[in-house]
DSSP file (Angstrom, degrees, kcal/mol; ACC not computed):
  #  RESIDUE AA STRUCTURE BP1 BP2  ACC     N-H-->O    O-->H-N    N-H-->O    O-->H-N    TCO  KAPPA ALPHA  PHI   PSI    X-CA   Y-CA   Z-CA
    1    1 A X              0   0    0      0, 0.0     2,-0.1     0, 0.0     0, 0.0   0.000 360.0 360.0 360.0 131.0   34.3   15.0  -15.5
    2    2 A X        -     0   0    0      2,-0.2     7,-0.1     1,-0.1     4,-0.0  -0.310 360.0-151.3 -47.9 119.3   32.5   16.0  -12.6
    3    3 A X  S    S+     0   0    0     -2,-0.1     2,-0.8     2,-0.0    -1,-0.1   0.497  79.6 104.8 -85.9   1.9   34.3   15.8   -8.8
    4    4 A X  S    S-     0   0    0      4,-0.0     5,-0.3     3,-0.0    -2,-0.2  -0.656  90.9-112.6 -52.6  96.6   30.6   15.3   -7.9
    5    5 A X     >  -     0   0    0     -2,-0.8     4,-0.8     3,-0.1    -2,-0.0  -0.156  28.0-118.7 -49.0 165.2   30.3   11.1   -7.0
    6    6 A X  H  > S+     0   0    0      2,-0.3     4,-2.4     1,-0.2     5,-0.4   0.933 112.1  69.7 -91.4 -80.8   28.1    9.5  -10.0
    7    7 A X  H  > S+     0   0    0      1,-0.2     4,-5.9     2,-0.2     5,-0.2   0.897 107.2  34.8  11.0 -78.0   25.6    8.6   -7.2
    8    8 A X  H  > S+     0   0    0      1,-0.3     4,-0.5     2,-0.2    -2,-0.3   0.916 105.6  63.2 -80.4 -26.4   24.7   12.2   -6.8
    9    9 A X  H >X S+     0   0    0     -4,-0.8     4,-2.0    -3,-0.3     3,-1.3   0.949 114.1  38.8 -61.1 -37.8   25.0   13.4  -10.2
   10   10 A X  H 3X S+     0   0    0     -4,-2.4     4,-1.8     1,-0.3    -2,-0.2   0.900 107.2  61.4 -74.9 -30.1   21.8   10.7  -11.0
   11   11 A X  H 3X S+     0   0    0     -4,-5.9     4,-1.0    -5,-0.4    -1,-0.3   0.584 111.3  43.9 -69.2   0.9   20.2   11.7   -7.6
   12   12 A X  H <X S+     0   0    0     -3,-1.3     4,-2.9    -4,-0.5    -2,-0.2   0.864 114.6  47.7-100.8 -64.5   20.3   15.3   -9.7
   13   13 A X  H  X S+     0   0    0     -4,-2.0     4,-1.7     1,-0.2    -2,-0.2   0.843 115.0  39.3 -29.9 -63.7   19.1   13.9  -12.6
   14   14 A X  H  X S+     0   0    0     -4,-1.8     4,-0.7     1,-0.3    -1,-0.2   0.667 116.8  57.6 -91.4 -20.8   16.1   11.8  -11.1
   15   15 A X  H >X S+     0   0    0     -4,-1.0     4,-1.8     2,-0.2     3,-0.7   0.942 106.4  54.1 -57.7 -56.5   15.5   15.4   -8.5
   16   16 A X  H 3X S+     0   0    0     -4,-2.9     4,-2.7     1,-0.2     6,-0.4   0.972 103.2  46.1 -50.9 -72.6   15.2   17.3  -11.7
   17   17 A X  H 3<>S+     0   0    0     -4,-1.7     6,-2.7     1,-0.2     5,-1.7   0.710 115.3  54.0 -60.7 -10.2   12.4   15.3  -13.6
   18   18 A X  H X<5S+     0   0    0     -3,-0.7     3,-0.7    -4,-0.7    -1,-0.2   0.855 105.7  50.4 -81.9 -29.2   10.4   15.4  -10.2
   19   19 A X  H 3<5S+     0   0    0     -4,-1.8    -2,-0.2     1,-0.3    -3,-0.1   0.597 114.7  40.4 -73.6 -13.7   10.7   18.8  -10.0
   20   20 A X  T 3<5S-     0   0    0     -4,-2.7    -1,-0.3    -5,-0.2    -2,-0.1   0.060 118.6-107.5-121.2  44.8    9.3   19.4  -13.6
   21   21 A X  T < 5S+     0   0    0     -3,-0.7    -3,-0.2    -5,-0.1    -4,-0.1   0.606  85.5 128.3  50.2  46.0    6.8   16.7  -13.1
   22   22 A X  S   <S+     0   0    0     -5,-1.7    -4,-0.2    -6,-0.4     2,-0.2   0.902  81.1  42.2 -67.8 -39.1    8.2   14.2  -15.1
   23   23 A X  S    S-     0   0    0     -6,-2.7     2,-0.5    -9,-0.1    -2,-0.1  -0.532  90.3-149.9 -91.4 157.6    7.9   11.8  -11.9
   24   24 A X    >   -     0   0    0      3,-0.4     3,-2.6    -2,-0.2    45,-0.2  -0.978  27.2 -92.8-147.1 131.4    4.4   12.6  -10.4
   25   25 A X  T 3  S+     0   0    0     -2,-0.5    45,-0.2     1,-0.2     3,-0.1   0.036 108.0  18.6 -52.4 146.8    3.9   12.2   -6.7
   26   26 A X  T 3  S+     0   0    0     43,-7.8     2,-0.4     1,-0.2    -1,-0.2   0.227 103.4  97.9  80.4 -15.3    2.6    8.8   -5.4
   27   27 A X  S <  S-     0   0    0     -3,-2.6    42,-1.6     1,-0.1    -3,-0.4  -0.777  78.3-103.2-119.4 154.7    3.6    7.0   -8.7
   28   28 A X  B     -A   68   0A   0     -2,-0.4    40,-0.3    40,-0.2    -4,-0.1  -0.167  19.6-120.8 -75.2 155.4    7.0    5.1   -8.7
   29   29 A X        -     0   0    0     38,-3.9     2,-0.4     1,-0.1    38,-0.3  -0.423  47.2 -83.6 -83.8 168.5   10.4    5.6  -10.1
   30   30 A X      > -     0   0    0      1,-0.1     5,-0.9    36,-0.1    -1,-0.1  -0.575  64.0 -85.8 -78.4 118.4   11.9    3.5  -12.4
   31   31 A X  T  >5 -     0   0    0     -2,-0.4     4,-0.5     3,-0.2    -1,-0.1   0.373  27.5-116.0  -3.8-174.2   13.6    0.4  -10.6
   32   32 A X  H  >5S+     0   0    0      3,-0.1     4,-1.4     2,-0.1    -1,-0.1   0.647 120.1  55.5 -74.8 -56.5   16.9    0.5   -9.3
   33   33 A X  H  45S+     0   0    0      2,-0.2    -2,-0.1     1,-0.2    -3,-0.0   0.956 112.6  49.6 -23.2 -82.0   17.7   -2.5  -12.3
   34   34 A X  H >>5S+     0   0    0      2,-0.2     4,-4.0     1,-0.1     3,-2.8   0.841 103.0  55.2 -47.4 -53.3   16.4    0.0  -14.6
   35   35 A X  H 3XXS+     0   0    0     -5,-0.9     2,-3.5    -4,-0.5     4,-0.8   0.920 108.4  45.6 -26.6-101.4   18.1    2.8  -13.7
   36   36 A X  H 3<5S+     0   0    0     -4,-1.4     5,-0.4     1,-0.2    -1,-0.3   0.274 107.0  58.4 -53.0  28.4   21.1    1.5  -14.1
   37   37 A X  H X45S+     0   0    0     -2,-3.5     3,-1.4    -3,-2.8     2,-0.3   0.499 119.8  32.7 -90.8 -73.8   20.2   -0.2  -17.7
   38   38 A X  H 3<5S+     0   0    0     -4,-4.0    -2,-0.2     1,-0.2    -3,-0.1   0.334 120.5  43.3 -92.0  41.8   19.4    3.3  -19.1
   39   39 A X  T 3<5S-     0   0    0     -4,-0.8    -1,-0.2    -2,-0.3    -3,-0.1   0.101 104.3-122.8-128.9  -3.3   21.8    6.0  -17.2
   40   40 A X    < < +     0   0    0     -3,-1.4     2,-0.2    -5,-0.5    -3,-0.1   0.993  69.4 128.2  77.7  40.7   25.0    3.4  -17.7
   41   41 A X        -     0   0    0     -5,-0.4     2,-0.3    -6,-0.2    -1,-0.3  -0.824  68.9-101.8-140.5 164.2   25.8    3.3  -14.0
   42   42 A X    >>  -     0   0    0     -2,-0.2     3,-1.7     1,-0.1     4,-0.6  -0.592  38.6-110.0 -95.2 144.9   26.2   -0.1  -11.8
   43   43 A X  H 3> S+     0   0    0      1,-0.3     4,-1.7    -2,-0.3     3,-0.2   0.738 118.0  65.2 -64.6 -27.9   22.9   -1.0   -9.6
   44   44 A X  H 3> S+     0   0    0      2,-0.2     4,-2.2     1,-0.2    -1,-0.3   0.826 103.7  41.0 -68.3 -30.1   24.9   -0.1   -6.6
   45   45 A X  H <> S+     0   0    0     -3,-1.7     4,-1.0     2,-0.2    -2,-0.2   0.689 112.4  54.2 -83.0  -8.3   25.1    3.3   -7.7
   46   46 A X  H >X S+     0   0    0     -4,-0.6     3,-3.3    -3,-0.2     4,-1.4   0.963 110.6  51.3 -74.6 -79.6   21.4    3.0   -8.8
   47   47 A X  H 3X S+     0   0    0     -4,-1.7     4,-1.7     1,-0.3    -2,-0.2   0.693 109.6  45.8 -17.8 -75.7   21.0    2.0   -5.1
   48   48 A X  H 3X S+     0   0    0     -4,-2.2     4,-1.5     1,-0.2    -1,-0.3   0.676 111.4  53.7 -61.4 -23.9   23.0    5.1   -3.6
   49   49 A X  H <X S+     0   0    0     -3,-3.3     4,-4.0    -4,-1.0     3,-0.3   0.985 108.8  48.6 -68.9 -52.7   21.0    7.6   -5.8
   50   50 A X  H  X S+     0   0    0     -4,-1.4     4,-4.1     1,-0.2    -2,-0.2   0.906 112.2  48.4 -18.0 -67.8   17.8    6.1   -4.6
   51   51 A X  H  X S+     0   0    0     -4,-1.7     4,-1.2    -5,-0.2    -1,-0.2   0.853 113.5  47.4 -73.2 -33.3   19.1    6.4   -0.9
   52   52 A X  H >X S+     0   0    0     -4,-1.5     4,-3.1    -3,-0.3     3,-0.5   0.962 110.0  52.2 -41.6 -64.9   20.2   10.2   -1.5
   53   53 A X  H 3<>S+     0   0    0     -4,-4.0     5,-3.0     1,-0.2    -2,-0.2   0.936 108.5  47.2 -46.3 -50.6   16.9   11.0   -3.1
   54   54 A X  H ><5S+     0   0    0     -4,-4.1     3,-2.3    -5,-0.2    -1,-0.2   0.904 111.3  55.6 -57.8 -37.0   14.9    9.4    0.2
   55   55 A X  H <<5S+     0   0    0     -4,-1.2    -2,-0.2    -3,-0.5    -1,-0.2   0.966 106.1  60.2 -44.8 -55.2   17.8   12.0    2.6
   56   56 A X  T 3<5S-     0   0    0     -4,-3.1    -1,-0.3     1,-0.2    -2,-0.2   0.471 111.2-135.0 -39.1 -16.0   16.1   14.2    0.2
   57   57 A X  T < 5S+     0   0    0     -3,-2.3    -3,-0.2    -5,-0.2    -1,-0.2   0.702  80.7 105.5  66.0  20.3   12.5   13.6    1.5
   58   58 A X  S   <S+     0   0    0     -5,-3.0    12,-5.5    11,-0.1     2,-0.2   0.905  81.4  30.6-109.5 -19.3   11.4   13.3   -2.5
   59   59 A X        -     0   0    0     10,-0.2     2,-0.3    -6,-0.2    10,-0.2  -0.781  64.0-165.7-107.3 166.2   10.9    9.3   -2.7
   60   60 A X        -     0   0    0      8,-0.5     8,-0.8    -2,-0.2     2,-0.1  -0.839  20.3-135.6-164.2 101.7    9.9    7.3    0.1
   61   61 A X  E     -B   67   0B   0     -2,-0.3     2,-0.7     6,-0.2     6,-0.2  -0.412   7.0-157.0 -78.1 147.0   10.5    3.3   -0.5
   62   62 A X  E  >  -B   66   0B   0      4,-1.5     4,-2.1    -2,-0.1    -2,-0.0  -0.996  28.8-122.1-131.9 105.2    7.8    0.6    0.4
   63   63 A X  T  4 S+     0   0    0     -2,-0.7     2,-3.8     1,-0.2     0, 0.0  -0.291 100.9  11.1 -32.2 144.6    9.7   -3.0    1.0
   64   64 A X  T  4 S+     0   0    0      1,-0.2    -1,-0.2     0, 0.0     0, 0.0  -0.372 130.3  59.6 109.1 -57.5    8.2   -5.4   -1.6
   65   65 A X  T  4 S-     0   0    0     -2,-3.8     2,-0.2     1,-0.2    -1,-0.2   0.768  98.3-109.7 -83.0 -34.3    6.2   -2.5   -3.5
   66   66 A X  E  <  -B   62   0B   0     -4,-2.1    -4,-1.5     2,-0.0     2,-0.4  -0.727  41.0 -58.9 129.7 171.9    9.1    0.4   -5.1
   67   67 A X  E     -B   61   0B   0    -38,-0.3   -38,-3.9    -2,-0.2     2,-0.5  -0.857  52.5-152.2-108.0 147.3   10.0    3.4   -4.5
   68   68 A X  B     -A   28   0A   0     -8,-0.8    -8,-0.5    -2,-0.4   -40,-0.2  -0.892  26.8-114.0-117.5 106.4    7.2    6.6   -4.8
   69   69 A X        -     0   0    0    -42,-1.6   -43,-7.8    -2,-0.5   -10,-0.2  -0.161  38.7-130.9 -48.4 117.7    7.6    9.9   -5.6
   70   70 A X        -     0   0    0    -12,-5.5     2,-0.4   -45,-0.2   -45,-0.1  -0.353  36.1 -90.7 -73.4 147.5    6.5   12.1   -2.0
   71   71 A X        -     0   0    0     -2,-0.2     2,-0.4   -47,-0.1    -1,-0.1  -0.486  42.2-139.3 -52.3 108.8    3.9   15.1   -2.3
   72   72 A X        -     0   0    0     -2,-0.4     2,-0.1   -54,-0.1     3,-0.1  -0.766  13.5-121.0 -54.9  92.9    5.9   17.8   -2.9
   73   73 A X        -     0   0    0     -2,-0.4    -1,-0.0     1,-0.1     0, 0.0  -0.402  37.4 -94.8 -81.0 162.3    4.7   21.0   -0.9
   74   74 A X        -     0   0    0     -2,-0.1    -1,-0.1     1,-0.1     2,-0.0   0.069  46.2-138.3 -32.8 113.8    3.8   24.3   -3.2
   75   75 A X        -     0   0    0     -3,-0.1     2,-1.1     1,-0.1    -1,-0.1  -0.393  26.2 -86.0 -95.1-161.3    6.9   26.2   -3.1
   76   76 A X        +     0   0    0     -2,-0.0     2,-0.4     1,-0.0    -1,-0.1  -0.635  60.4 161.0-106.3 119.9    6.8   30.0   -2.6
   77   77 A X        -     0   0    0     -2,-1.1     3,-0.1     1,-0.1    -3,-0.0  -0.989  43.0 -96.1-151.5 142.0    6.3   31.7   -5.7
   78   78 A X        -     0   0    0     -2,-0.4     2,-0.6     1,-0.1    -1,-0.1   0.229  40.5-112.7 -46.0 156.1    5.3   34.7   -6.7
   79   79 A X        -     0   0    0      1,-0.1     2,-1.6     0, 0.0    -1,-0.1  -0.822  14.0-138.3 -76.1 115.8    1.6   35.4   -7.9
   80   80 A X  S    S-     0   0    0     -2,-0.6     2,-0.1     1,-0.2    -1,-0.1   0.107  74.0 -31.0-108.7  54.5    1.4   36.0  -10.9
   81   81 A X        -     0   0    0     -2,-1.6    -1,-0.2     2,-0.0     2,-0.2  -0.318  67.9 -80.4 116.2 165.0   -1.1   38.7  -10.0
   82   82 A X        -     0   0    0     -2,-0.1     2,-0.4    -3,-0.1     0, 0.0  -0.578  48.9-116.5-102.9 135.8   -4.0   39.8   -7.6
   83   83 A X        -     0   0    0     -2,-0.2     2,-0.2     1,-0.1    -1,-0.1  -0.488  34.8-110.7 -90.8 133.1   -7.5   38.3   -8.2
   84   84 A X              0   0    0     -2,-0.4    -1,-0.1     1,-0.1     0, 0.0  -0.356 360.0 360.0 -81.4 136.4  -10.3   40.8   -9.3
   85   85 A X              0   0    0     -2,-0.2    -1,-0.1     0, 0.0    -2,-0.0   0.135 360.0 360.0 -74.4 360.0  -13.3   41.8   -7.3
């Protein structure tokens, strides 16, 4: 067991599948409700992963509408080589 709160282990989770573009910027995460149906955690911990992720800058909630994966910028990564002339 993890000394990591539960909270932050899902905000890990749900950080991970944005970062391999399981989530795709501008289109919404799965409820808070849902969440906690399919990771086996109480909607208050749904809640606090949610609010982590937004500390995070990677979702960005719209009252009424959901919450939306933000545009990610390019991070800095090698080239994977020099373009020919």
């Amino acid at each position: 067991m993890s000394a990591r709160p539960l909270y932050a282990q899902l905000a890990d989770v749900i950080a991970g599948k944005i970062a391999a573009g399981e989530l795709a910027p501008d289109r919404p995460i799965p409820s808070e409700n849902h969440l906690a149906d399919e990771y086996g955690v109480a909607r208050l911990t749904a809640r606090r992963a949610a609010q982590e992720l937004r500390e995070r800058g990677l979702i960005v909630t719209v009252r009424g509408k959901g919450s939306f994966v933000v545009e990610q910028p390019p991070s800095a990564r090698p080239e994977s080589g020099e373009p020919h002339v």
